[in-house]
FIDREN-788516 format. One record per residue (C-alpha): y, x, z; residue number from 1; residue in three letters. Coordinates in nm, 4 decimals. Example, Ala and Ser with C-alpha at 12.3 -4.5 7.8 and 13.67 -1.06 7.14 Angstrom:
BEGIN
+----------+----------+----------+-----+------+
:        Y :        X :        Z :  nr : rest :
+----------+----------+----------+-----+------+
:  -0.4500 :   1.2300 :   0.7800 :   1 :  Ala :
:  -0.1060 :   1.3670 :   0.7140 :   2 :  Ser :
+----------+----------+----------+-----+------+
END
This chain:
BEGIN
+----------+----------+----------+-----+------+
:        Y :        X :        Z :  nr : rest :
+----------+----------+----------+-----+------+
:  -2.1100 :  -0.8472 :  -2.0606 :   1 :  Unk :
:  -1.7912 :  -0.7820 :  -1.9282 :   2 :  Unk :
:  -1.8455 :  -0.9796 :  -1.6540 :   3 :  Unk :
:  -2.1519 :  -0.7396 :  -1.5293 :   4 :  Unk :
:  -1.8716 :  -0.4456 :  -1.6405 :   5 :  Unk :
:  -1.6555 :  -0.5692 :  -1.3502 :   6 :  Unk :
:  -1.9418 :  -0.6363 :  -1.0820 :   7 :  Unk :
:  -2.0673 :  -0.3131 :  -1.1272 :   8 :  Unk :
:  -1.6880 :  -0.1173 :  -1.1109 :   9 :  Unk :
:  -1.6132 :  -0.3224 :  -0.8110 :  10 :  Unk :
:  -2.0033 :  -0.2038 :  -0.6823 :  11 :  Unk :
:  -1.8670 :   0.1392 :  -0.7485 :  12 :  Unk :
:  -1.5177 :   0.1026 :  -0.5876 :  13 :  Unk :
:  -1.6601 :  -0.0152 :  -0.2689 :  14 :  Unk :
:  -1.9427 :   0.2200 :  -0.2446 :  15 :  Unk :
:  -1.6968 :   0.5542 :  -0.3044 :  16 :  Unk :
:  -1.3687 :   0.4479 :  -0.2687 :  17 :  Unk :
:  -1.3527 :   0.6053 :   0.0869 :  18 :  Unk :
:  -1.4181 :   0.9810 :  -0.0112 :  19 :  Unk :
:  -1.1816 :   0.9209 :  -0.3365 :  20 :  Unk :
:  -0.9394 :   0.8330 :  -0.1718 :  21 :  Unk :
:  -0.9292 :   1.0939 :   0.1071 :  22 :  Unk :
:  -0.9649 :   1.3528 :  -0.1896 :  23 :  Unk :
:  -0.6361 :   1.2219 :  -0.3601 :  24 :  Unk :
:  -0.4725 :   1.2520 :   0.0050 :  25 :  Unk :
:  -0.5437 :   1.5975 :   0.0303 :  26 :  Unk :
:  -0.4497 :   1.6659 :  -0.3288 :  27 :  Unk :
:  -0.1083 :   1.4281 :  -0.3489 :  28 :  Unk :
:   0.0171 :   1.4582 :   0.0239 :  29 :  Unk :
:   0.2628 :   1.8084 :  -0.0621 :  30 :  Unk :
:   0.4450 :   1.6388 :  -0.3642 :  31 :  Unk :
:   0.5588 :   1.3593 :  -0.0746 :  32 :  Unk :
:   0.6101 :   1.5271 :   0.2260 :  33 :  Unk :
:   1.0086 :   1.5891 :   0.2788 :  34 :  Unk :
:   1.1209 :   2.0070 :   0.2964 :  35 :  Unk :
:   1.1712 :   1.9269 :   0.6576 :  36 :  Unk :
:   0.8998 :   1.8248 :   0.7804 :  37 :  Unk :
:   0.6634 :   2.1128 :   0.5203 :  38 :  Unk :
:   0.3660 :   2.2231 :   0.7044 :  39 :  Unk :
:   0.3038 :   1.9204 :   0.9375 :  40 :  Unk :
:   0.0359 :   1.8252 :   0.6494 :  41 :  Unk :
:  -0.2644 :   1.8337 :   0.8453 :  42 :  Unk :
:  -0.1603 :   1.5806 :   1.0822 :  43 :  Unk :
:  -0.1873 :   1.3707 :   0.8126 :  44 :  Unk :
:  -0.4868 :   1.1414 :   0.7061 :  45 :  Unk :
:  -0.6127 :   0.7880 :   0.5929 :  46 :  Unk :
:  -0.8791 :   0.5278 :   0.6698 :  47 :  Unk :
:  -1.0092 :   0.2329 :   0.4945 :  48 :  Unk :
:  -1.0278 :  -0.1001 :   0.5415 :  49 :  Unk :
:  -1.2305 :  -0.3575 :   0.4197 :  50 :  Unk :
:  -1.2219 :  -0.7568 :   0.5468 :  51 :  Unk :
:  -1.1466 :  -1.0901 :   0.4832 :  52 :  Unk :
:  -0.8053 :  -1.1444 :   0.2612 :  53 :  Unk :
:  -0.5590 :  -1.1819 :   0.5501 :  54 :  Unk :
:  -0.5523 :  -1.1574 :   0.9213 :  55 :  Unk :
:  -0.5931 :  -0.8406 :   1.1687 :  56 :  Unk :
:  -0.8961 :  -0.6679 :   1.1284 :  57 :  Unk :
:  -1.0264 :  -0.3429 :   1.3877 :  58 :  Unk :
:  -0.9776 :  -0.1138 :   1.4638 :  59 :  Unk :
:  -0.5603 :  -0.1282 :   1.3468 :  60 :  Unk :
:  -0.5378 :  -0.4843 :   1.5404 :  61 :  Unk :
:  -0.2526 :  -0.4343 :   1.6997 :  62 :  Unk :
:  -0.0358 :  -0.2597 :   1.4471 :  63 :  Unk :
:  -0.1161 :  -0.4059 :   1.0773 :  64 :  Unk :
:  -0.1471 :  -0.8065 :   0.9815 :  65 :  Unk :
:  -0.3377 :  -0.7541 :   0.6410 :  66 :  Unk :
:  -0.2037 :  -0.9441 :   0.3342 :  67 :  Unk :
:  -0.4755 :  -0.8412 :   0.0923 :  68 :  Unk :
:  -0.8775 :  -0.7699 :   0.1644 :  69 :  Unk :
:  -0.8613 :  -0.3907 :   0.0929 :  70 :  Unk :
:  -0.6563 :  -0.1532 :   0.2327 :  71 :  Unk :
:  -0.5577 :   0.2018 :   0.3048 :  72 :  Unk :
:  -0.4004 :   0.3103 :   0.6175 :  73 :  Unk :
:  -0.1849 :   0.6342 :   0.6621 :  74 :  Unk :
:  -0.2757 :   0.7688 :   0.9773 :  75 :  Unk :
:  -0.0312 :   1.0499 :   1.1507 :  76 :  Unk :
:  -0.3100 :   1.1939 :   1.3953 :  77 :  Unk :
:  -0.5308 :   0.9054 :   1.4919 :  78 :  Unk :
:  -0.2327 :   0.6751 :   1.4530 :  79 :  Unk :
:  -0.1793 :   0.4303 :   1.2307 :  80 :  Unk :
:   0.1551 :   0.4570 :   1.0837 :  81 :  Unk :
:   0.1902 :   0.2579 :   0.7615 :  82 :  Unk :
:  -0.0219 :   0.0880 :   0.5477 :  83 :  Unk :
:  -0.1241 :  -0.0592 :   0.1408 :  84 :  Unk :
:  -0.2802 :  -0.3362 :   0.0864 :  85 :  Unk :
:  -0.4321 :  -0.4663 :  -0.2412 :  86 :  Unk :
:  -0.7347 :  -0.6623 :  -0.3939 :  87 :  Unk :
:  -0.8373 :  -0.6572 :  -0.7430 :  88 :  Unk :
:  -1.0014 :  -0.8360 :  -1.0503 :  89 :  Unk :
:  -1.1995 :  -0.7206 :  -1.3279 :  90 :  Unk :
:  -0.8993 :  -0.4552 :  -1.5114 :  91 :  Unk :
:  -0.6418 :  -0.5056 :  -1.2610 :  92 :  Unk :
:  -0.5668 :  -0.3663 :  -0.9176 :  93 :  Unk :
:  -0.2931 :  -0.6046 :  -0.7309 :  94 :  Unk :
:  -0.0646 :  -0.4203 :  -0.4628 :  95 :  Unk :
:   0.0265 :  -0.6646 :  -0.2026 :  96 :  Unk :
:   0.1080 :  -0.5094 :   0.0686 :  97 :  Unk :
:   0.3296 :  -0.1772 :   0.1901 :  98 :  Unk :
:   0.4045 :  -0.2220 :   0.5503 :  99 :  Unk :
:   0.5208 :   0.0715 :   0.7556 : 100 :  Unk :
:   0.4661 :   0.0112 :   1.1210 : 101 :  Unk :
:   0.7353 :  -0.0617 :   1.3471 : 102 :  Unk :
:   0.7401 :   0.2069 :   1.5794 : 103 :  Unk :
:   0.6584 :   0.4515 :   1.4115 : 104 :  Unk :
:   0.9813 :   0.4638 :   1.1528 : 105 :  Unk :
:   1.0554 :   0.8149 :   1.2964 : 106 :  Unk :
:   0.7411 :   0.9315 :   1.2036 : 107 :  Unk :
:   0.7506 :   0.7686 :   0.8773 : 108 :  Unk :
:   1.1231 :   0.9599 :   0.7850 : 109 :  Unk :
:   0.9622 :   1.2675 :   0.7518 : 110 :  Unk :
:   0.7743 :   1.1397 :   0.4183 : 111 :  Unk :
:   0.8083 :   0.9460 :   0.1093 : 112 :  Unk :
:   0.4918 :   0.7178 :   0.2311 : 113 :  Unk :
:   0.5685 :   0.4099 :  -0.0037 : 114 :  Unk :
:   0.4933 :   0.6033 :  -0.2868 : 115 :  Unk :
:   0.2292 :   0.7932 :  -0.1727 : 116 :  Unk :
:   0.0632 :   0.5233 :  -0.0701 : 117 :  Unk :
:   0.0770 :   0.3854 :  -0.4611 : 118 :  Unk :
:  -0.0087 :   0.7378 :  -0.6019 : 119 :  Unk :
:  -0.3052 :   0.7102 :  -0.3814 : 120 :  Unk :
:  -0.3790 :   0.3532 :  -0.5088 : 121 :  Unk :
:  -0.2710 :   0.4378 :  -0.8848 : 122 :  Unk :
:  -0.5251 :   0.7801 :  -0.9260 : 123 :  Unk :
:  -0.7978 :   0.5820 :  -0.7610 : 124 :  Unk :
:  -0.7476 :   0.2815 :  -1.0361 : 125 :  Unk :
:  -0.7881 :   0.6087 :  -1.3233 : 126 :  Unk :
:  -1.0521 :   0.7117 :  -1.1498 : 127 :  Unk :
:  -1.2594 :   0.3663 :  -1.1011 : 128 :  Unk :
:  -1.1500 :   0.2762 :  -1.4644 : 129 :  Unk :
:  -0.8937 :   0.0090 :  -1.3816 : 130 :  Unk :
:  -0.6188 :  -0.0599 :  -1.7087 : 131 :  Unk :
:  -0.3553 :  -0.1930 :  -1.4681 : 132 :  Unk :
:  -0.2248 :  -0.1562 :  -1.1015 : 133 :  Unk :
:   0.0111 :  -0.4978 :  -1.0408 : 134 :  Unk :
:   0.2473 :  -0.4274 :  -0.7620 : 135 :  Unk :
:   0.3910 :  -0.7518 :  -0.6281 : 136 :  Unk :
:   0.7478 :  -0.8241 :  -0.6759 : 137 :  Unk :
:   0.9373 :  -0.8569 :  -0.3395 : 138 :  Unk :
:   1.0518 :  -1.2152 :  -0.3872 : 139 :  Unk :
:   0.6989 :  -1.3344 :  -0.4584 : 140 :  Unk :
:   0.6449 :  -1.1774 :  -0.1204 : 141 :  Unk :
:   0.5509 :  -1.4511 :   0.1725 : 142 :  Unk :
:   0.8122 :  -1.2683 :   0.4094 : 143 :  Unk :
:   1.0639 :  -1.2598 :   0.1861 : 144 :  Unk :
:   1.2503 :  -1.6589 :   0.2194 : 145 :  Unk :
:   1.0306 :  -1.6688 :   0.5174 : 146 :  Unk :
:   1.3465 :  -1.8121 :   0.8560 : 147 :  Unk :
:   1.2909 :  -1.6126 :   1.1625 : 148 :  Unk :
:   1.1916 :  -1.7849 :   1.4631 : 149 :  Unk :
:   1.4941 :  -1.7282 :   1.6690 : 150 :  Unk :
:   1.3067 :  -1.6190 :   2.0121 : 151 :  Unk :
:   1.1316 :  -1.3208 :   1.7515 : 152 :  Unk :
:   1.2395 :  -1.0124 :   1.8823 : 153 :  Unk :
:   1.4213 :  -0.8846 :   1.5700 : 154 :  Unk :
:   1.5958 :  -1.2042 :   1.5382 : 155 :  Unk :
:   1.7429 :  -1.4156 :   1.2524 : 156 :  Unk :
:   2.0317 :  -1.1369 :   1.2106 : 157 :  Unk :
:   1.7479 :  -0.9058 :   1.0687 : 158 :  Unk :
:   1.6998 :  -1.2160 :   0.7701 : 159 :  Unk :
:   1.8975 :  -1.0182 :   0.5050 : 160 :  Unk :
:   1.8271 :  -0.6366 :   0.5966 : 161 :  Unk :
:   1.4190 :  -0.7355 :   0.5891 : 162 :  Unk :
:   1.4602 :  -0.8511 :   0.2018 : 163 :  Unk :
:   1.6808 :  -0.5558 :   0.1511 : 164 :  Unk :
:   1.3766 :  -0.3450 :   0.2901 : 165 :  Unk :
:   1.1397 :  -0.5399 :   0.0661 : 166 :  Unk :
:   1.2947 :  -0.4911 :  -0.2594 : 167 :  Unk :
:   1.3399 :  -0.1228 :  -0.2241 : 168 :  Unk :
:   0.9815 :  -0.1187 :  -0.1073 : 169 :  Unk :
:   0.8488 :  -0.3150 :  -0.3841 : 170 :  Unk :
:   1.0888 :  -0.3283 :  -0.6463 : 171 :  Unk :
:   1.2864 :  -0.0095 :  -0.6087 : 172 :  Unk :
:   0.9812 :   0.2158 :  -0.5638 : 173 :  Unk :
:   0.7912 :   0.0247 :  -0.8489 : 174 :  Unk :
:   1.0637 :   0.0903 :  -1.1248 : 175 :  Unk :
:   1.1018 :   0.4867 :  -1.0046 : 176 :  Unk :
:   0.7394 :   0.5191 :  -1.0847 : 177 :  Unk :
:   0.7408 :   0.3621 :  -1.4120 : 178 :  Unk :
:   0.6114 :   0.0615 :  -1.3558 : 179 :  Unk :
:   0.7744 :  -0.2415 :  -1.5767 : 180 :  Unk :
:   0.8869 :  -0.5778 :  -1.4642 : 181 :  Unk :
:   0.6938 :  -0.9107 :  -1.4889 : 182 :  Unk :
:   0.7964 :  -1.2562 :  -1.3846 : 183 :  Unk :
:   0.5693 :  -1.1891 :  -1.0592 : 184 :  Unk :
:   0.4605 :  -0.8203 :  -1.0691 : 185 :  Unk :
:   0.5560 :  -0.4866 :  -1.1853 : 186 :  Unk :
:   0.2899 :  -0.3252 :  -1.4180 : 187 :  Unk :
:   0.1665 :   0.0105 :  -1.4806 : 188 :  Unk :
:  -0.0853 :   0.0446 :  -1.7469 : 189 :  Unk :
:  -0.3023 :   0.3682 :  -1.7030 : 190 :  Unk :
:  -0.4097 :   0.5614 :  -1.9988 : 191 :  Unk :
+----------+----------+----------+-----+------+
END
């Protein structure tokens, strides 16, 4: 039985998941937004996307390599300008994925997006009936032991700062919301 239980929430997930999640944008966007930049909330939104677990996937091609097969993209405009991505099993949702995009770290400063982008993900698990949201820790991350080619544009002298940027993505943001630590992921359990 439970397996039907999971088929059908992940049935329901995909079908509504898009208008949830704009809702809970709308709703949580104010708490996150820094006093400087209050009133630029409208040039806010998200999008959804939906493909195969990793690669780049339209129309965000250019600026977002997917680690997970859903995702939610913060969009500043029409621009994509950071991103969540996550996949998920029959109780759990797994958070894989919090990328900002390079060039748009300006645009990013004027907002707490890394844990928007979880409040987002963590009210849509309540709301599809999830018991867990998993966030990956940042040294299970692929990028995080991964060398540097040394022709990449950000070079090897970027190798420490990266992981830095990691575990206050992952780790840091994970324990400020209350999530506790696992061997590889932080847990929340929704009530």
């Amino acid at each position: 039985m439970w397996f039907f239980a999971g088929l059908f929430r992940k049935y329901q997930f995909r079908k509504r998941w898009p208008e949830v999640t704009k809702k809970i944008l709308q709703e949580e966007l104010p708490r996150w937004i820094k006093k400087e930049k209050a009133g630029t909330e409208n040039l806010y939104s998200v999008d959804i996307s939906l493909g195969k677990s990793h690669g780049r996937r339209p129309p965000y091609n250019r600026e977002i390599y997917w680690d997970a097969p859903y995702g939610i993209v913060l969009l500043h405009e029409t621009v994509p300008v950071a991103c969540i991505g996550f996949d998920f099993g029959r109780q759990n949702i797994y958070i894989k994925q919090i990328q900002g995009v390079r060039e748009k770290q300006t645009i990013l400063s004027g907002i707490r997006w890394e844990r928007l982008l979880i409040e987002i993900v963590i009210r849509c698990g309540k709301h599809f009936g999830f018991k867990n949201i998993r966030i990956l820790r940042a040294k299970e991350n692929f990028y995080y032991f991964r060398d540097y080619d040394p022709d990449e544009v950000y070079g090897p002298k970027n190798y420490i700062p990266r992981n830095r940027r990691l575990e206050m993505r992952y780790d840091v943001t994970a324990e400020r919301r209350g999530f506790t630590t696992g061997e590889r992921y932080h847990t929340l359990e929704l009530q």
